[in-house]
C-alpha positions as CSV (number, residue, x, y, z in Angstrom):
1,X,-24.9,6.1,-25.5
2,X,-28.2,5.8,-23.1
3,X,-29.3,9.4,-22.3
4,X,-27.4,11.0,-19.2
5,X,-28.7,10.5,-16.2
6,X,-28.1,13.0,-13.4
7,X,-26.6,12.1,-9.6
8,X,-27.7,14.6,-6.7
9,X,-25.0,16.9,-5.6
10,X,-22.6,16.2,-3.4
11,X,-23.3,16.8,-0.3
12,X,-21.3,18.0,1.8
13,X,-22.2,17.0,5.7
14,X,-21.0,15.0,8.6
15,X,-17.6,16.4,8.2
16,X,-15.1,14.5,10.3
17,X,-11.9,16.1,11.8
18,X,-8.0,16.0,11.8
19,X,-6.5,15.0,15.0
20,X,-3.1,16.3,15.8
21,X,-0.5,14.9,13.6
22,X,0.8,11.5,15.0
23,X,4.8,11.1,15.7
24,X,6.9,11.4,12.7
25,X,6.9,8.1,10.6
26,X,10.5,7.3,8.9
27,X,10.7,5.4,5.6
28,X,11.6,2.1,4.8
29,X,13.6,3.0,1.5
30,X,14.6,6.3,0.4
31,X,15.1,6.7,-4.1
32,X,17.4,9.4,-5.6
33,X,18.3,9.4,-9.1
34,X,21.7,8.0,-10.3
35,X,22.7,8.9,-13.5
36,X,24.8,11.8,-16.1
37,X,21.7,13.7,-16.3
38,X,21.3,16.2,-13.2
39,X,17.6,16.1,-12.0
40,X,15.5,19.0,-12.0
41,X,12.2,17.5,-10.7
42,X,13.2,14.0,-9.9
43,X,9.6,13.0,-7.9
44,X,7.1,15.5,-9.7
45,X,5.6,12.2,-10.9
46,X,4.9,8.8,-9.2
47,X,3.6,5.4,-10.3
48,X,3.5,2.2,-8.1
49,X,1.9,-1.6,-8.3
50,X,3.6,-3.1,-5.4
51,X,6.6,-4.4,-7.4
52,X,7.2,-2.2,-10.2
53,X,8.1,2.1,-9.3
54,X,8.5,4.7,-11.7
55,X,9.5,8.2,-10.7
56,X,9.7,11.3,-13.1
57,X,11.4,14.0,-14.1
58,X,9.8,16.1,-16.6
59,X,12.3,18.6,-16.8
60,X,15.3,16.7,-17.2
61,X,17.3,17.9,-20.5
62,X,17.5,14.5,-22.3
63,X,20.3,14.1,-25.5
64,X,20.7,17.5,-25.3
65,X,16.9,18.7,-25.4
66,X,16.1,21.1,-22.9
67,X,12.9,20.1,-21.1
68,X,12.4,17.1,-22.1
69,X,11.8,14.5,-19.6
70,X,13.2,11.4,-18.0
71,X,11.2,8.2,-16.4
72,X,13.4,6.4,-13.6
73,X,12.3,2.7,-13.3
74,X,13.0,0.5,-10.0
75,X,11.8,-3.2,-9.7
76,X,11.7,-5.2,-6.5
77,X,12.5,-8.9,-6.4
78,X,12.8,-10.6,-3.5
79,X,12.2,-7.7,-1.4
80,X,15.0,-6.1,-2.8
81,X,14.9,-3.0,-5.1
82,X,16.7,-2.7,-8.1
83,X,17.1,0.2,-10.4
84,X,16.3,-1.0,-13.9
85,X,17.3,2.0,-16.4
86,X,16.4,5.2,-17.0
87,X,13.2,5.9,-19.9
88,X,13.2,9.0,-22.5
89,X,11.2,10.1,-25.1
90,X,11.5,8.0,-28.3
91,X,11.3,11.4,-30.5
92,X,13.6,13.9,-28.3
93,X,12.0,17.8,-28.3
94,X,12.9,20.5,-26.3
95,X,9.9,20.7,-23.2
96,X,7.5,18.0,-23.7
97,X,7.4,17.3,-19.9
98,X,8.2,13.2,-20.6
99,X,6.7,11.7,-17.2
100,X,4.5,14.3,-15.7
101,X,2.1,11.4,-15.6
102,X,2.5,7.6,-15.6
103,X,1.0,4.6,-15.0
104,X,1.7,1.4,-14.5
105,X,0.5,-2.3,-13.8
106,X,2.3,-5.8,-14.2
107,X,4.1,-5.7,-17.5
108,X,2.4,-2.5,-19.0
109,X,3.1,1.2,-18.3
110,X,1.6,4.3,-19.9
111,X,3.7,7.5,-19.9
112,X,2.7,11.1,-20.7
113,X,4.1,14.1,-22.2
114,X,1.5,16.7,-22.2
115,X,4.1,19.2,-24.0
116,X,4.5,16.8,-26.5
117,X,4.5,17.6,-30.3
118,X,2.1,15.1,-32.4
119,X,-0.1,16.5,-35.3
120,X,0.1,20.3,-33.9
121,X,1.8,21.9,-31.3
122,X,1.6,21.3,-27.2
123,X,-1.1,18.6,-28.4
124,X,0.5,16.3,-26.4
125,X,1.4,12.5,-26.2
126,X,1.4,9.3,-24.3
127,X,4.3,6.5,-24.7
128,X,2.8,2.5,-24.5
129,X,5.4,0.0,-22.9
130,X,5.2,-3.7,-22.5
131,X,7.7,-6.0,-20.1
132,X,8.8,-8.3,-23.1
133,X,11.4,-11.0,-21.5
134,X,12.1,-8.8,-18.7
135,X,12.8,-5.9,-20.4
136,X,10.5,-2.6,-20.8
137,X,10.1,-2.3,-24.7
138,X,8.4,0.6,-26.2
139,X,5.4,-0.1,-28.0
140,X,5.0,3.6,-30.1
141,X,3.5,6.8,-28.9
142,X,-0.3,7.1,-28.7
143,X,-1.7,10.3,-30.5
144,X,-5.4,11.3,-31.3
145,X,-6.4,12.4,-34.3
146,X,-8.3,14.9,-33.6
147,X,-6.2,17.0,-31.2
148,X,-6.2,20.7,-31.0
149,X,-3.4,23.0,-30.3
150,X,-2.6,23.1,-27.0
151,X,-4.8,20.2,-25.9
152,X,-2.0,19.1,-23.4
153,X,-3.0,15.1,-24.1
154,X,-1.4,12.8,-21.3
155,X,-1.2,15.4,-18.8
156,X,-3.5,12.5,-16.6
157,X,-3.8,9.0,-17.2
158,X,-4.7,5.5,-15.5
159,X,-4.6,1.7,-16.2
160,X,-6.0,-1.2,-15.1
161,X,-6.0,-4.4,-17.2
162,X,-6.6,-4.0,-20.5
163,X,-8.5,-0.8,-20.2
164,X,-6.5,2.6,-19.9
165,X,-8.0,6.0,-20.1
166,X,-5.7,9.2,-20.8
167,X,-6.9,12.9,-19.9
168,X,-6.3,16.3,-21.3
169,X,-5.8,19.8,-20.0
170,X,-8.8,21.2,-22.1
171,X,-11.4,19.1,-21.4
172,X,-11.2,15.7,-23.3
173,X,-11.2,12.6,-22.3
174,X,-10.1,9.2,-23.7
175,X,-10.2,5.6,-23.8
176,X,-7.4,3.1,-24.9
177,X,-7.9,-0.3,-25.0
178,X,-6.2,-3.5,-26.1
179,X,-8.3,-6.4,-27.6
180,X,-7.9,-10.5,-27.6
181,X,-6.0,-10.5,-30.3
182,X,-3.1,-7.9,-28.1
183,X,-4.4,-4.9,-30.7
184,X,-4.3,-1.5,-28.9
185,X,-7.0,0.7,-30.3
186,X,-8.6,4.4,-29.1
187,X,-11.9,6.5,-29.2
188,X,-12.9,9.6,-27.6
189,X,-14.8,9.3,-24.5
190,X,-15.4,12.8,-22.9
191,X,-15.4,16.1,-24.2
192,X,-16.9,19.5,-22.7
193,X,-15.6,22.2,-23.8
194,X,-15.9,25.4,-21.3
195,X,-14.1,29.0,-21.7
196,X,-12.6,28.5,-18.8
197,X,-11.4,24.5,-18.2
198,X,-8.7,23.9,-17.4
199,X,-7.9,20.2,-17.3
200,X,-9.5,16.8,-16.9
201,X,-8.1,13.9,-14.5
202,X,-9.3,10.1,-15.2
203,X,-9.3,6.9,-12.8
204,X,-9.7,3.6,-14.2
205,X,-11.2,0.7,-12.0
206,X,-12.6,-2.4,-13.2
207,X,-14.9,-1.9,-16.0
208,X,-15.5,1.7,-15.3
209,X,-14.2,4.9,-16.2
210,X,-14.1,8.2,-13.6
211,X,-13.6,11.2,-15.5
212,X,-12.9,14.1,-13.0
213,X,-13.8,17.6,-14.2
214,X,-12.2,20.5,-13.0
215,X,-14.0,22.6,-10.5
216,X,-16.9,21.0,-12.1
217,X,-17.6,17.3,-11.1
218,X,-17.2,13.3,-11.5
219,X,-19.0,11.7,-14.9
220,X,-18.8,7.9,-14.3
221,X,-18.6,5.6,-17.8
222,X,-19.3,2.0,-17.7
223,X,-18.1,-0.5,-20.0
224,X,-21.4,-2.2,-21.4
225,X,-20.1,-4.8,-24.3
226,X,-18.5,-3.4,-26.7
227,X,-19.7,0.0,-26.0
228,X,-19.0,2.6,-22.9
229,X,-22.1,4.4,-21.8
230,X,-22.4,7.5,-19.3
231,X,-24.0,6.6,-16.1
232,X,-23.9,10.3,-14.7
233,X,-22.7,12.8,-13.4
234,X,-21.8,13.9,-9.4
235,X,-21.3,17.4,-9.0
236,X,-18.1,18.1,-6.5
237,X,-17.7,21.7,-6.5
238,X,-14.3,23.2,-6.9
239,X,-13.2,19.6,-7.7
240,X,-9.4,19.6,-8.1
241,X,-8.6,15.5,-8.9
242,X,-9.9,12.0,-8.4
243,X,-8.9,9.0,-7.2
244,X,-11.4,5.6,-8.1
245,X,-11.0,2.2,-7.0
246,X,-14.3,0.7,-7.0
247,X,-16.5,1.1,-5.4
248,X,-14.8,4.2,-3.9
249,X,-14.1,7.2,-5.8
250,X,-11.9,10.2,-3.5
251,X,-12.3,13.5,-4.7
252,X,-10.8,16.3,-3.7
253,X,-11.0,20.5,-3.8
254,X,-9.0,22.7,-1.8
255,X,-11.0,22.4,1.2
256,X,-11.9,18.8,1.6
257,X,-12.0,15.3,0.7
258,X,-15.0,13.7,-0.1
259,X,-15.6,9.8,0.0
260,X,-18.0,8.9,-2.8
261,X,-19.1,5.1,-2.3
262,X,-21.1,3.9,-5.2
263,X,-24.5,2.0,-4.3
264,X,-26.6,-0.3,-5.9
265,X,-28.1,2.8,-8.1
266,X,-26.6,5.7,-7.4
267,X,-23.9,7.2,-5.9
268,X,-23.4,8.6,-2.0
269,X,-21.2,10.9,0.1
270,X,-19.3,8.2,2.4
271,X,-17.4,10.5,4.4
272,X,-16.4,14.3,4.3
273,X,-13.3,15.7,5.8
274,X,-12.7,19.6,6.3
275,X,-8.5,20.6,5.2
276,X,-6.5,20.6,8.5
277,X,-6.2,23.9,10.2
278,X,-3.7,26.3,8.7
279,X,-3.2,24.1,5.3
280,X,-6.6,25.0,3.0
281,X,-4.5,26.6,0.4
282,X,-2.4,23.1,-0.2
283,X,-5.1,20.3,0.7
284,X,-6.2,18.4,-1.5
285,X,-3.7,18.8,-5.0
286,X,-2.4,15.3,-4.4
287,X,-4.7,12.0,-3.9
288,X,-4.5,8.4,-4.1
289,X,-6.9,5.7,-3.2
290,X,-6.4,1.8,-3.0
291,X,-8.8,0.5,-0.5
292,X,-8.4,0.6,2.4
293,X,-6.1,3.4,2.6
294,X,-6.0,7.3,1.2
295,X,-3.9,9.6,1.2
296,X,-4.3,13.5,0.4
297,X,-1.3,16.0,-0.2
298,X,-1.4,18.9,1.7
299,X,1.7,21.3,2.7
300,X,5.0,19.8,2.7
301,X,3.3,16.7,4.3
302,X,0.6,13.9,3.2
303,X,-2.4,12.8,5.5
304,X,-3.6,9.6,5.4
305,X,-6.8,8.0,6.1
306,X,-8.2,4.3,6.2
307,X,-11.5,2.4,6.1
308,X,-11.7,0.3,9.5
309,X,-14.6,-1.8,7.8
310,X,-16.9,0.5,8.9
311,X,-16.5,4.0,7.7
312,X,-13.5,6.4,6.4
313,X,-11.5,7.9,9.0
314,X,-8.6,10.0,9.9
315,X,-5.1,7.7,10.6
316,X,-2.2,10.1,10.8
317,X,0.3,12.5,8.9
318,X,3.2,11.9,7.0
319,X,6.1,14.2,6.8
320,X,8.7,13.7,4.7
321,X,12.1,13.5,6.1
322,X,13.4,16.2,4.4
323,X,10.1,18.1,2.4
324,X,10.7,20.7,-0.2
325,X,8.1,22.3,-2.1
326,X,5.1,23.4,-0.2
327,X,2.7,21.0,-1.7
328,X,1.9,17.6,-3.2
329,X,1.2,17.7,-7.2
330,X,-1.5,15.8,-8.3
331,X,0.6,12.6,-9.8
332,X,3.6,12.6,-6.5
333,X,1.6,10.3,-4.3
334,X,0.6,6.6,-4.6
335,X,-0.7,4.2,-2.3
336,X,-0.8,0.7,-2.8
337,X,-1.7,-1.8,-0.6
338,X,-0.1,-1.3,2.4
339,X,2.8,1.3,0.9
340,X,2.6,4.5,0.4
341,X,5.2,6.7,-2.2
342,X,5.6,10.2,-1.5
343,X,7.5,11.7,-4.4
344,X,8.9,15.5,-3.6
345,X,10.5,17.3,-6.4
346,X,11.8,20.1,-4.7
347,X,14.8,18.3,-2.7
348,X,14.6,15.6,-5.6
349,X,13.8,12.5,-3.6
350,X,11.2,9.7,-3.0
351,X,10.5,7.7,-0.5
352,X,8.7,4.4,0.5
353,X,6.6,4.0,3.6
354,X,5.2,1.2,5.4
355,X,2.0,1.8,6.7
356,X,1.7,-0.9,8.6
357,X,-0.9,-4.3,8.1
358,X,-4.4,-2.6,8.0
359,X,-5.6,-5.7,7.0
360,X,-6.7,-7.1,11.1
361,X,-9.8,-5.0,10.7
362,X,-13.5,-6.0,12.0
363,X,-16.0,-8.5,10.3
364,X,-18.8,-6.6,10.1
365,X,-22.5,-8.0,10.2
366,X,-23.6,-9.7,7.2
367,X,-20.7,-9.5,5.4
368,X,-20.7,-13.0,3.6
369,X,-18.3,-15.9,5.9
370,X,-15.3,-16.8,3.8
371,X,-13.7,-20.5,4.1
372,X,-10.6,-22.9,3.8
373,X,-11.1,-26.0,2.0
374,X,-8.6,-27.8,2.6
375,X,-7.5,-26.8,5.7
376,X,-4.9,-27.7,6.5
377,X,-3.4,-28.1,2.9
378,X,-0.7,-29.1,1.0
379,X,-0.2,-28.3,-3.2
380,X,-3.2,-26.8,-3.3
381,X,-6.1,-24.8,-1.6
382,X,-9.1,-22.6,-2.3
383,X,-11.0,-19.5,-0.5
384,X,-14.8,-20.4,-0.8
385,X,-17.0,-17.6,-0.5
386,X,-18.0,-14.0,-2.3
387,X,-15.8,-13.1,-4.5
388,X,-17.4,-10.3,-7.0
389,X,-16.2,-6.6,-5.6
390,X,-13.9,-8.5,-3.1
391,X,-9.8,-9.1,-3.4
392,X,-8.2,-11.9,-1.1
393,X,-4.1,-11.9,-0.2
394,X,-2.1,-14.2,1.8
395,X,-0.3,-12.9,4.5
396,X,2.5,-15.2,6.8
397,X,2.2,-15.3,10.2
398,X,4.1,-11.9,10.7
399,X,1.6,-10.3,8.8
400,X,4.2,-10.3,5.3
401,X,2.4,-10.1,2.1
402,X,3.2,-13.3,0.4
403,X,0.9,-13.1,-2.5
404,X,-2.6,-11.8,-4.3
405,X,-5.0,-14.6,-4.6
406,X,-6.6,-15.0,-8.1
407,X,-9.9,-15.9,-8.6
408,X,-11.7,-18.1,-11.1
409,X,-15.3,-16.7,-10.3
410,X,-16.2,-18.8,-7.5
411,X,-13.0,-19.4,-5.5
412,X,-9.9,-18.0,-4.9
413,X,-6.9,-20.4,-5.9
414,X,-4.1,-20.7,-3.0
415,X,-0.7,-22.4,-4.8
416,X,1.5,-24.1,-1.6
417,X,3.9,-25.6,-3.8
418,X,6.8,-23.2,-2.7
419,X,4.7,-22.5,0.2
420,X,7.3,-23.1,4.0
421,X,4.8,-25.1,6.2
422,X,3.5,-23.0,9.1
423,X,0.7,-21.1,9.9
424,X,-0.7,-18.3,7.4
425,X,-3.8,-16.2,7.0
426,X,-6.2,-14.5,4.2
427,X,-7.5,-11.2,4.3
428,X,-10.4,-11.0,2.2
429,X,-11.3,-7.4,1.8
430,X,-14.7,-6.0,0.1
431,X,-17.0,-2.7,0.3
432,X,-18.3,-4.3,3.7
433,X,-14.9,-4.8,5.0
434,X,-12.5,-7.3,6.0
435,X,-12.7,-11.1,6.8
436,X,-9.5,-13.2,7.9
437,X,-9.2,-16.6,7.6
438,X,-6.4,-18.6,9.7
439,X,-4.9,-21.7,7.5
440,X,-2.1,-24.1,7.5
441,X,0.4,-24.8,5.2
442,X,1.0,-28.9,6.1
443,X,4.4,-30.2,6.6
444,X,6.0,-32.0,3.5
C-alpha cells in the first residue's frame, strides 16, 4: 500500500435545519413473520435491492437453540410480494445472533452472525448465498483465520458486485471477493486496534471501500488492480455508522449527519444537519444512503432527506404506524431507489414506503445533455451521453419504474421488445443531478 494520506477534518458548518415533521406517511406493504418459530426481534435487521427483502431476527431460538437467529426472505415479482422461506444457521449454536446484519444484491446475499463460533469463541461468522435456479443455496460460512476471541466478525457488512467487505466489533476490517473464474477469496483490509473500540461499520460502492471507525473517522480504500490501497482518512468525530454510495458517503454521530461528497482529490463536507430538537440522544444510530435519498433513525421515527440536484436537504419524517423501541439500530433502515424499509423490532414488524418519484428534479448547468437515438423506437434504443458516475432508469408515463438501464461504456441499452407502445421517460441521475429524457415506444 501507497503511504497514508491524510483528509482535513470534518468540518462541521453551514448546518441546515429540521422543519416540523410533515403529515404522517402510511405504508404501502406492511411484513410480519409467519412461521412455528415466535419472533423475538423480527426487524432488528434489514436488507433491500428493490426486488429481493430480507428481515432478521437474531434472537429467534432455531431447532431448539436458544439465540440463534432466523433470516425471513420475501421476493417481489410482478409487483407482488412473496415470502420465499425462512434462513438459519447452517451449524445451529445457542446465541450467535444469525442476521443482525445482511446484505444483499441480485442473486447474492451475505449474512452475519457476530456471536458466531468459528476457530474461538464469539469470533464470529458470515454465511455466503447464491440464487441458483431460483432458489437461495448456501455457499459455506466465511471465517478468518486470524480471528481473536471476541472479535464479533459480521456484526457489519456490505456488497456490491463482486466486491463485499465484512466489519468487526474490535476494530478489523475485511475484504471478500469473488474472481472470473466464480472463486470467493479474503484478506484483511483494516485493522486498528484501540483500548477502547468498539466496532467498525463498512460500505461498499463501486470499486471502493468505506471503512467507518467508531467515534473515530471514515478511511476510504480504493481498488487499484489487483491490490486495494488507502486513500485516507476523514476524521468525523463521535462517528457512530456510515452509509457510501459514491460519490456520497453519510455519516452520522449522535448529533448530526454529515454529507461527505468526494471531489476530484479530496473529500468535502456537502451538507451538515444538527439532530431534531428533543431527539439527540437517538439521532443518528440508523442510516442509509442510495442517491438521492437518506434517511437517519432517530426516536421511534426515521427522517428523511433528498438531493434536489443541487444540495442535500431536509424532506420530511416518517413514523411508523405503530413504533416500538425508541430508536433505529444501525442495520433496521434501507433505502433504495425510491423505497424506503423501516424495520422495528420492538412490535416485530416492517414496513415498505413509497417515497414518491424524486426523480423530476432540475438539470443543473453543465451537467452533460443526455439523448435518444432512436427516437421514437421500436426493438431497440440507446441513451447517448455521460455515463461514468451516472445511473439511467426508465420510468412509464405514471412515473413507474419499469427498469435499470445497463450500460456498455458509452451508452445505455433500452430493450422495447416487451416494451407497451406509449410514451416513457429516462432519468439519468449523476453527482450533478438529474437529466430526463421524454421517448417513445412506437406502435407494433
Amino acid at each position: 500500500m501507497r503511504p497514508a494520506t491524510l483528509f482535513p477534518a470534518v468540518a462541521l458548518v453551514g448546518l441546515l435545519m429540521h422543519p416540523l415533521p410533515a403529515a404522517a406517511q402510511a405504508p404501502v406493504r406492511t411484513f410480519i413473520p409467519e412461521g412455528p418459530s415466535p419472533p423475538q426481534t423480527f426487524g432488528v435487521s434489514a436488507a433491500y435491492d428493490g426486488q429481493t427483502l430480507l428481515l432478521g431476527d437474531d434472537a429467534t431460538n432455531a431447532a431448539g437453540f436458544q439465540g440463534s437467529g432466523t433470516v425471513y426472505v420475501f421476493e417481489r415479482r410482478d409487483g407482488l410480494w412473496l415470502k420465499r422461506g425462512t434462513l438459519v444457521p447452517s451449524d445451529f449454536f445457542h446465541g450467535i445472533s444469525y442476521g443482525r446484519a445482511m446484505a444483499v444484491q441480485g442473486d447474492r446475499m451475505l449474512i452475519g452472525a457476530p456471536d458466531g463460533r468459528g476457530a474461538v469463541p464469539q469470533g464470529g461468522a458470515a454465511y455466503l448465498f447464491e440464487r441458483i435456479d431460483g432458489l437461495w443455496t448456501d455457499l459455506g460460512k466465511i471465517l478468518p483465520t486470524d480471528i481473536p476471541t471476541g472479535e464479533g466478525f459480521g456484526g457489519w457488512l456490505d456488497l456490491d458486485g463482486d466486491i463485499a467487505a465484512i466489519g468487526t466489533e474490535r476494530g478489523a476490517a475485511y475484504v471478500l471477493e469473488r474472481s472470473s473464474t466464480g472463486v470467493w477469496s479474503m484478506e484483511l483490509l483494516d485493522v486498528v486496534r484501540e483500548p477502547n473500540f468498539n466496532y467498525t461499520d463498512v460500505s461498499v460502492s463501486g470499486q471502493r471501500i468505506a471503512v467507518g471507525r467508531w467515534n473515530r473517522g471514515v478511511r476510504i480504500f480504493r481498488r487499484d488492480g489487483a491490490r486495494w490501497l488507502f486513500e485516507g482518512e476523514i476524521a468525523v468525530p463521535g462517528l457512530m455508522g456510515i452509509s457510501f454510495r459514491d460519490p456520497y458517503i453519510l455519516a452520522t454521530t449522535d448529533r448530526k449527519a454529515i454529507f461527505l461528497e468526494r471531489g476530484h482529490r479530496s473529500w468535502r463536507t456537502a451538507a451538515t444537519f444538527d439532530a431534531p430538537a428533543g431527539d439527540e440522544t437517538s439521532f443518528g444510530t440508523g442510516r442509509s444512503l442510495d442517491w438521492p435519498w437518506a434517511v437517519v433513525g432517530g426516536a421511534r421515527r426515521a427522517y428523511l432527506y433528498v438531493h434536489d440536484g443541487r444540495t442535500w436537504r431536509f424532506e420530511r419524517t416518517v413514523v411508523p404506524p405503530t413504533p416500538g423501541v425508541s430508536y433505529s439500530d444501525g442495520n433496521q433502515l434501507a433505502v433504495v431507489k425510491n423505497e424506503l424499509v423501516y424495520g422495528d423490532r420492538g412490535v416485530r414488524t416492517a414496513w415498505l414506503y413509497d417515497l414518491g418519484f424524486a426523480a423530476t428534479g432540475v438539470d443543473l448547468p453543465g451537467e452533460t445533455a443526455h439523448s435518444v437515438a432512436p427516437n421514437p423506437f421500436a426493438a431497440e434504443a440507446r441513451v447517448l451521453g455521460r455515463t461514468d458516475a451516472h445511473r439511467a432508469e426508465l420510468f412509464d408515463a405514471l412515473g413507474r419504474h419499469v427498469a435499470d438501464l445497463e450500460s456498455d461504456g458509452d451508452a445505455w441499452r433500452i430493450d422495447g421488445v416487451n416494451l407497451a407502445p406509449g410514451p416513457y421517460f429516462v432519468v439519468v441521475t449523476g453527482p450533478g443531478g438529474r437529466r430526463t429524457v421524454p421517448l417513445v415506444r412506437a406502435a407494433r
